[in-house]
ZAVO-215806 format. One record per residue (C-alpha): residue number from 0; residue in one letter; x, y negated, z. Coordinates in steps of 0.5 Angstrom, whole numbers, plus 500, padded with zeros to 3 digits. Layout:
// residues N
{NUM, "a", {X, Y, Z}}
...
// end
This chain:
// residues 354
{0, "x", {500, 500, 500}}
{1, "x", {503, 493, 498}}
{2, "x", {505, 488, 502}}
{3, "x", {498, 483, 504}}
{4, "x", {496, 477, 508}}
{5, "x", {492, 482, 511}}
{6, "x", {499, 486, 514}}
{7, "x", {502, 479, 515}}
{8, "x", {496, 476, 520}}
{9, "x", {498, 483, 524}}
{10, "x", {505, 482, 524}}
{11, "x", {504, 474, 526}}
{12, "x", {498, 478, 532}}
{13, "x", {504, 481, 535}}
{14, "x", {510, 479, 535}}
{15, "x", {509, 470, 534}}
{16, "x", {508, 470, 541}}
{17, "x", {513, 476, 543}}
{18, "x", {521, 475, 547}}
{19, "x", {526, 479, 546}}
{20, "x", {523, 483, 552}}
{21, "x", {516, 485, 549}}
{22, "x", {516, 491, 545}}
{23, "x", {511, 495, 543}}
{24, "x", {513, 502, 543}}
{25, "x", {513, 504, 550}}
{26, "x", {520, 508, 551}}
{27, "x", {524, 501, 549}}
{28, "x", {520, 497, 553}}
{29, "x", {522, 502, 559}}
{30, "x", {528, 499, 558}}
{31, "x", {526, 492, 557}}
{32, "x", {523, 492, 564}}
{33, "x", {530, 494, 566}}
{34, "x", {533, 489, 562}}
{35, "x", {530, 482, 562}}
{36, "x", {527, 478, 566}}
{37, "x", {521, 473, 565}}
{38, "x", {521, 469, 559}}
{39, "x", {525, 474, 556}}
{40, "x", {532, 472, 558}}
{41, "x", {537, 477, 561}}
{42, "x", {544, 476, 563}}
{43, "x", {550, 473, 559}}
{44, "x", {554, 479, 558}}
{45, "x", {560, 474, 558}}
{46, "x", {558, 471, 565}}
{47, "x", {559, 472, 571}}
{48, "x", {565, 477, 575}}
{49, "x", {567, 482, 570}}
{50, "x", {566, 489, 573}}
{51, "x", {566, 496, 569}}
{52, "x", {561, 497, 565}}
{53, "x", {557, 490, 568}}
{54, "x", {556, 495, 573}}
{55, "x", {554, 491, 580}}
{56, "x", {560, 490, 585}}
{57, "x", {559, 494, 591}}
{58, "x", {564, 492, 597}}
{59, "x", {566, 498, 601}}
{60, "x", {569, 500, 609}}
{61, "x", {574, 502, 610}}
{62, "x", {573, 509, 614}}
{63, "x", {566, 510, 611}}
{64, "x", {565, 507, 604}}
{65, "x", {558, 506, 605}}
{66, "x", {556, 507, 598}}
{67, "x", {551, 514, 600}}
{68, "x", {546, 510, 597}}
{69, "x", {549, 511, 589}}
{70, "x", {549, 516, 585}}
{71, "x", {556, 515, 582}}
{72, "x", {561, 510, 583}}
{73, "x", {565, 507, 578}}
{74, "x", {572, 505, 580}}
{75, "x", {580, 503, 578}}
{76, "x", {586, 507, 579}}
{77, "x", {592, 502, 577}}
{78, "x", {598, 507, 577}}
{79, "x", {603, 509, 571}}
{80, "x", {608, 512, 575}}
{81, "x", {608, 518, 572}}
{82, "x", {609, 517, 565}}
{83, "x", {613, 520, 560}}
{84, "x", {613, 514, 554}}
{85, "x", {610, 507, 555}}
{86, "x", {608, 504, 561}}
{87, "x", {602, 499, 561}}
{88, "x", {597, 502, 564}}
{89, "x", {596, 501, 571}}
{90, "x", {593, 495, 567}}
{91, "x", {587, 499, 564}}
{92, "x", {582, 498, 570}}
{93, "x", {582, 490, 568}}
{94, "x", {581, 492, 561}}
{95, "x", {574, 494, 561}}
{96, "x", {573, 490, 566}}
{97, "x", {574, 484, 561}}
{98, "x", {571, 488, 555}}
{99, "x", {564, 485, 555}}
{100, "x", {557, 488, 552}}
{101, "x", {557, 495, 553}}
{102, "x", {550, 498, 553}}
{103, "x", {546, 498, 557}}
{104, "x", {542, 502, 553}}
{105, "x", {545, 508, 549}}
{106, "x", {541, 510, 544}}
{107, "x", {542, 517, 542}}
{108, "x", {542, 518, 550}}
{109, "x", {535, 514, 550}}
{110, "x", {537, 512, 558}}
{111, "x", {540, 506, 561}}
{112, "x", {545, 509, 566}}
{113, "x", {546, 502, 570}}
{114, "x", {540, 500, 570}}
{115, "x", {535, 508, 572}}
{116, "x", {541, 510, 576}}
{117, "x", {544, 508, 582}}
{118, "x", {551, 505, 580}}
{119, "x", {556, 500, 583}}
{120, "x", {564, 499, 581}}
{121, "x", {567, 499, 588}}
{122, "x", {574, 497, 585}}
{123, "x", {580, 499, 585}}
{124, "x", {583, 505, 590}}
{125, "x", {588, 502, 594}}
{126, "x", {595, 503, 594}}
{127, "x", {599, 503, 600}}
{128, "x", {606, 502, 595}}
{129, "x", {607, 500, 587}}
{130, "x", {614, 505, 587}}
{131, "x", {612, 512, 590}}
{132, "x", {608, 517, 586}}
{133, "x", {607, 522, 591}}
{134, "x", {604, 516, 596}}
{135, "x", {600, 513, 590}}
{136, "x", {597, 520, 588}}
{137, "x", {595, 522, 596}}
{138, "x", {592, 515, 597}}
{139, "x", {588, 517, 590}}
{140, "x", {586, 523, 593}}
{141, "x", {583, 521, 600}}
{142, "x", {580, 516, 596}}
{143, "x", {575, 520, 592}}
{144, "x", {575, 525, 597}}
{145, "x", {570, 519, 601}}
{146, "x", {566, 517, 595}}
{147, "x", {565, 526, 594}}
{148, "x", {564, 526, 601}}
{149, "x", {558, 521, 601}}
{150, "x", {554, 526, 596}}
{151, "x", {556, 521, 590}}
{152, "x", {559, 522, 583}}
{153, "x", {566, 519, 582}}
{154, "x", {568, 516, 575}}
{155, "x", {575, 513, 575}}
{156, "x", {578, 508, 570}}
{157, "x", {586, 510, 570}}
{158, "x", {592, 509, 571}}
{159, "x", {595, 515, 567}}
{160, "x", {593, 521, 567}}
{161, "x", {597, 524, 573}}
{162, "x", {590, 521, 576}}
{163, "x", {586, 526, 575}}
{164, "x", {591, 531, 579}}
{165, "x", {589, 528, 586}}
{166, "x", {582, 527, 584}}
{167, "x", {581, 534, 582}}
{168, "x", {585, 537, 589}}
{169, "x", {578, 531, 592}}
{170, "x", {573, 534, 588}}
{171, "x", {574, 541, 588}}
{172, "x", {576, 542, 594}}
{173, "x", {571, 547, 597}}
{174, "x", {570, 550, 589}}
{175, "x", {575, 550, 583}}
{176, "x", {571, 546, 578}}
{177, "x", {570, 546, 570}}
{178, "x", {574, 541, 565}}
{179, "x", {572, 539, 559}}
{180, "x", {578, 535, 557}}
{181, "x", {579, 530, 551}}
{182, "x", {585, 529, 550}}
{183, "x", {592, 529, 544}}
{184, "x", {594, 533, 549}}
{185, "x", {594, 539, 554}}
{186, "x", {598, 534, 560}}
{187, "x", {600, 543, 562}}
{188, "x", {607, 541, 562}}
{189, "x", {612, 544, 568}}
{190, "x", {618, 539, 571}}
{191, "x", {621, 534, 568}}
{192, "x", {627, 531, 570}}
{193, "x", {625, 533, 577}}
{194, "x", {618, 531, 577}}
{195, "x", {612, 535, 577}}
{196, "x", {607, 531, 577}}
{197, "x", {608, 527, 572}}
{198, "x", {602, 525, 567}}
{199, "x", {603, 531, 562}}
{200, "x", {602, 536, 567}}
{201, "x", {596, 535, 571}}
{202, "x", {592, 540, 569}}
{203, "x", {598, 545, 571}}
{204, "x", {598, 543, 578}}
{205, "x", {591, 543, 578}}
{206, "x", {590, 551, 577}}
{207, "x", {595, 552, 581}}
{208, "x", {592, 548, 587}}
{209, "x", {586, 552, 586}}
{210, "x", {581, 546, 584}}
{211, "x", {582, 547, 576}}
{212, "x", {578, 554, 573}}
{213, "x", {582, 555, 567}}
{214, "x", {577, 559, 565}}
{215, "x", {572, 554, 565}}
{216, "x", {576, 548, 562}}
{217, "x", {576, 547, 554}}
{218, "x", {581, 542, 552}}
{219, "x", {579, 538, 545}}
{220, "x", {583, 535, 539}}
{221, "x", {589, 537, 542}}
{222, "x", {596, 535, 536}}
{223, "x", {603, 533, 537}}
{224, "x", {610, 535, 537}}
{225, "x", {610, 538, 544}}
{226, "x", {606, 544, 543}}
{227, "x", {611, 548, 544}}
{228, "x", {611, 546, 551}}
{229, "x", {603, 548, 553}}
{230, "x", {604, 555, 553}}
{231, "x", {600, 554, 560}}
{232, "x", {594, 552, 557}}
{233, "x", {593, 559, 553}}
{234, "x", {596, 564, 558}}
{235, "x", {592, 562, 564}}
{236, "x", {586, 563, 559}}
{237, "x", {584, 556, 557}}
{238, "x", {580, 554, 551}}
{239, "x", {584, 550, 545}}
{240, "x", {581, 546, 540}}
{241, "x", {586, 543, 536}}
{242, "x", {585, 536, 532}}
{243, "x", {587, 539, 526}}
{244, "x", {581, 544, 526}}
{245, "x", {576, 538, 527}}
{246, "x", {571, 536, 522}}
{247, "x", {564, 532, 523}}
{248, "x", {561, 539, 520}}
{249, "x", {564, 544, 525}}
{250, "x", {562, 540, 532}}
{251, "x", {556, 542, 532}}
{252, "x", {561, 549, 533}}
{253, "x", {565, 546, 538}}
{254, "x", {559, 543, 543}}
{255, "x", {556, 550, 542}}
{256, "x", {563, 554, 544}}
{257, "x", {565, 547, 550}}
{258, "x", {558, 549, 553}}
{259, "x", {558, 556, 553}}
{260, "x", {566, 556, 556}}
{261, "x", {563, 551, 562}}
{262, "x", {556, 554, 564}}
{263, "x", {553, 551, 568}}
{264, "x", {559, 551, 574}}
{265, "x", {561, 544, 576}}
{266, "x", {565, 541, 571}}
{267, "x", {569, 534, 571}}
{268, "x", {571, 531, 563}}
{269, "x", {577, 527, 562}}
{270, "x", {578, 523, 557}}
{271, "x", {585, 521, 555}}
{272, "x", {584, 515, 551}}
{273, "x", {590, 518, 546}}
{274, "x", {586, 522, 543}}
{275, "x", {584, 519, 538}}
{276, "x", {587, 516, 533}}
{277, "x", {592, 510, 534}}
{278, "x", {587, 506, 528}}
{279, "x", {582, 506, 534}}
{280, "x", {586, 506, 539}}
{281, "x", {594, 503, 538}}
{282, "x", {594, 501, 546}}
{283, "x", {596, 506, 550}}
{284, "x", {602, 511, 551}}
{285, "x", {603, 516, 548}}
{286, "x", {600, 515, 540}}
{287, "x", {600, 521, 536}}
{288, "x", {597, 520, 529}}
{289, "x", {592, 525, 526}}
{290, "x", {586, 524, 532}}
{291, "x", {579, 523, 533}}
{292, "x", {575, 517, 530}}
{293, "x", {570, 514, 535}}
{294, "x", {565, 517, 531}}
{295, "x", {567, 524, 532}}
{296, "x", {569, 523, 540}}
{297, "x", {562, 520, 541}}
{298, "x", {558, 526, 538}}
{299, "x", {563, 531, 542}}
{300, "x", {561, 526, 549}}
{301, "x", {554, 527, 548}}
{302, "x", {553, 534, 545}}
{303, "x", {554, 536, 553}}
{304, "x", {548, 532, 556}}
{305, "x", {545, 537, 561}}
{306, "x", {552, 539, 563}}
{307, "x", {553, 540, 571}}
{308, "x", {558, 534, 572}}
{309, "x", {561, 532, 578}}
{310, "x", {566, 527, 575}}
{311, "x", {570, 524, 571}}
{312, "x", {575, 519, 568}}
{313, "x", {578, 516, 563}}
{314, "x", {586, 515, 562}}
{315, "x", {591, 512, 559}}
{316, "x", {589, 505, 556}}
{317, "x", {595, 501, 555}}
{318, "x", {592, 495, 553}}
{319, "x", {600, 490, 552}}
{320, "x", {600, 495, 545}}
{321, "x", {594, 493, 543}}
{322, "x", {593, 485, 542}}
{323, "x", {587, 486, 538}}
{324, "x", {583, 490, 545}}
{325, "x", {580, 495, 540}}
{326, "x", {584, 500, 545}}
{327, "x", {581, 497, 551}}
{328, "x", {572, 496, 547}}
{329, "x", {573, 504, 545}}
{330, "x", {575, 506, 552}}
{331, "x", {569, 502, 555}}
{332, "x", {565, 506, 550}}
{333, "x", {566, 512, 552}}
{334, "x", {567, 510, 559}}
{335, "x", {559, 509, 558}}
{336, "x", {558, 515, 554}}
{337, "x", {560, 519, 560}}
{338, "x", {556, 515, 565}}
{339, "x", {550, 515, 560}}
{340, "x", {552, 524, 561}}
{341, "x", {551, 523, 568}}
{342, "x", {543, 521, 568}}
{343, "x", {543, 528, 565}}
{344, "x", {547, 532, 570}}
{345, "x", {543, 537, 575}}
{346, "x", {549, 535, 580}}
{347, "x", {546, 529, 581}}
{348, "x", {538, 530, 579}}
{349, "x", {538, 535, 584}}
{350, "x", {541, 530, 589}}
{351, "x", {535, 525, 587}}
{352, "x", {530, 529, 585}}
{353, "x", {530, 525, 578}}
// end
C-alpha cells in the first residue's frame, strides 16, 4: 500500500508530541523508563564523575565493603607488575572509565544491565606498594574475597592478566570453578627469570592451587610464536581453539562446543583484550597479528547468555600505545558485554530471584 496523507495523519498522531523516552513497543519502552526522566532528558554521558560503564559510585568499608545489596561490582586493578613485554596497563581502569557512552542497552541481549541490576563501580583495589607482586597479588586476593563473601559478582578491569590468579584463588576458594577465556594466549607458561606469577602464567597456577577446573575451561583465539610453550593447556585436559580455525561461519560451533566444555558449573570469563587483532586493538602489551575482529568476539561473549558465572575480567589495555583510544572504547564494549551476561546467570538470578 502506498505512501498517503491518511498514514502521514497517524505518524503525526503518535509521535508529533512524543520524547525520546516515549515509545510505542513495550520492550523498548521498558528500557526507556529506566533511562529517561520526565520530559525526555537522560544523563549526558559525557558529564559527571567517570566510573566503569557509567555505573553509580559506591563507597566501600574497609573491614566489610557493605556492597550486600549489589548484584556485581565493578572494579579496578591498576597493577602490571607481572608483564613480560609492555608495561601500561596498570593505567587500564582509568581508560574506560573515560570511555563514555557505552550501553546502556544491549541490543542483541535485550537488557540494560546497569539499569535492571543492581550494579556499582567501588573503585580500585587497594595497594599496600606500587613495587611488589607478591604483595599486590595478596592484597587483589583479599579484596575479591570480600566482595565474594557479601554474595555479589566481582567483575575486574586490569592491570595485566597476572590479576586473574589472585581473583580465581578468591572465587574459587571452596570450589574449583570453570573459564571460558578469550585470549592471543593461553597465559599456562611456567617460571621465568625466577618468576611464576607473571602474566603469562596465571592459569597454570590457577589449576595448580586447585580453584581452576581445567577440564571445564576452553580457551579462545589462542595465536602467536610462544605456542611452544602452552603445552600446559592441552595436557591438564583444557580446550584449545586456535584463532586461526575461527571464521564467522563456525562460532556458532565453537559456542556449542565452549558450553558443553563449561556445563552448567560455576564459570568465571576472562577477556584479554589482546585477543583481538592489533587493528582493533593497538593498546595493549602483547600484540599479536591475525585476532579477532569485534565482531566475532561480541558474538562469542553473547553466545554464553545463561551461562553460570560467577566473575569476570578484562586485561591488559594499555592504553599509551593507543592514541586513538580505540583499544580502550572496544574494551569497555566487551566489559558490557560480560555485565550484560551476568543479568542471565543462574548464580545471580538464584540470588534474587529475578
Amino acid at each position: 500500500m502506498a505512501w498517503s496523507d491518511e498514514k502521514l495523519a497517524k505518524l503525526q498522531q503518535t509521535f508529533a508530541g512524543a520524547t525520546g523516552g516515549d515509545l510505542q513497543y513495550p520492550n523498548f519502552q521498558r528500557i526507556a523508563e529506566k533511562i529517561f526522566s520526565e520530559g525526555g532528558r537522560r544523563p549526558a554521558p559525557f558529564s559527571g564523575m567517570p566510573t566503569l560503564l557509567d555505573a553509580p559510585h559506591r563507597p566501600i568499608g574497609d573491614d566489610e565493603l557493605g556492597i550486600s545489596d549489589l548484584d556485581v561490582a565493578l572494579f579496578g586493578v591498576p597493577m602490571d607488575l607481572g608483564v613480560t613485554n609492555r608495561n601500561g596497563s596498570r593505567f587500564g581502569p582509568r581508560a574506560l572509565r573515560s570511555i563514555e557512552r557505552i550501553g546502556p542497552y544491549n541490543d542483541a541481549l535485550d537488557c540494560a544491565p546497569v539499569h535492571e541490576m543492581a550494579v556499582a563501580d567501588i573503585g580500585d583495589v587497594p595497594m599496600q606498594s606500587r613495587f611488589d607482586l607478591a604483595q599486590s597479588h595478596a592484597d587483589i586476593e583479599t579484596f575479591t574475597a570480600k566482595i565474594v563473601s557479601e554474595g555479589v559478582i566481582p567483575m575486574a578491569v586490569g592491570g595485566d592478566h597476572s590479576i586473574s590468579h589472585p581473583i580465581l584463588k578468591a572465587i574459587g576458594a571452596n570450589r574449583p570453578v570453570g573459564m571460558i577465556h578469550i585470549d592471543a594466549h593461553c597465559d599456562t607458561g611456567g617460571s621465568y627469570e625466577g618468576e611464576k606469577f607473571h602474566h603469562g602464567g596465571p592459569f597454570r597456577n590457577a589449576v595448580l592451587d586447585g580453584v581452576l577446573d581445567p577440564e571445564r575451561t576452553i580457551q579462545i583465539g589462542i595465536r602467536g610464536a610462544a605456542k611452544y610453550i602452552w603445552e600446559f593447556s592441552e595436557m591438564s585436559g583444557m580446550t584449545v581453539i586456535e584463532a586461526a580455525d575461527i571464521t564467522e561461519g563456525v562460532i556458532p560451533e565453537i559456542i556449542r562446543q565452549a558450553r558443553a566444555v563449561i556445563g552448567e558449573g560455576p564459570t568465571y570469563l576472562s577477556f584479554d583484550i589482546d585477543s583481538l587483532d592489533p587493528a582493533y586493538a593497538p593498546g595493549t602489551g602483547t600484540p599479536e597479528v591475525g585476532g579477532l575482529t569485534t565482531r566475532e568476539a561480541m558474538a562469542l561473549i553473547r553466545g554464553m547468555k545463561g551461562a553460570n558465572l560467577v566473575g569476570g575480567d578484562i586485561v591488559e589495555v594499555a592504553p599509551a600505545y593507543d592514541p586513538t583510544t580505540n583499544t580502550a572504547q572496544n574494551g569497555a564494549q566487551m566489559y558490557f558485554e560480560i555485565l550484560s551476561l551476568m543479568q542471565f546467570s543462574p548464580f545471580r538470578t538464584s540470588k534474587t530471584g529475578t
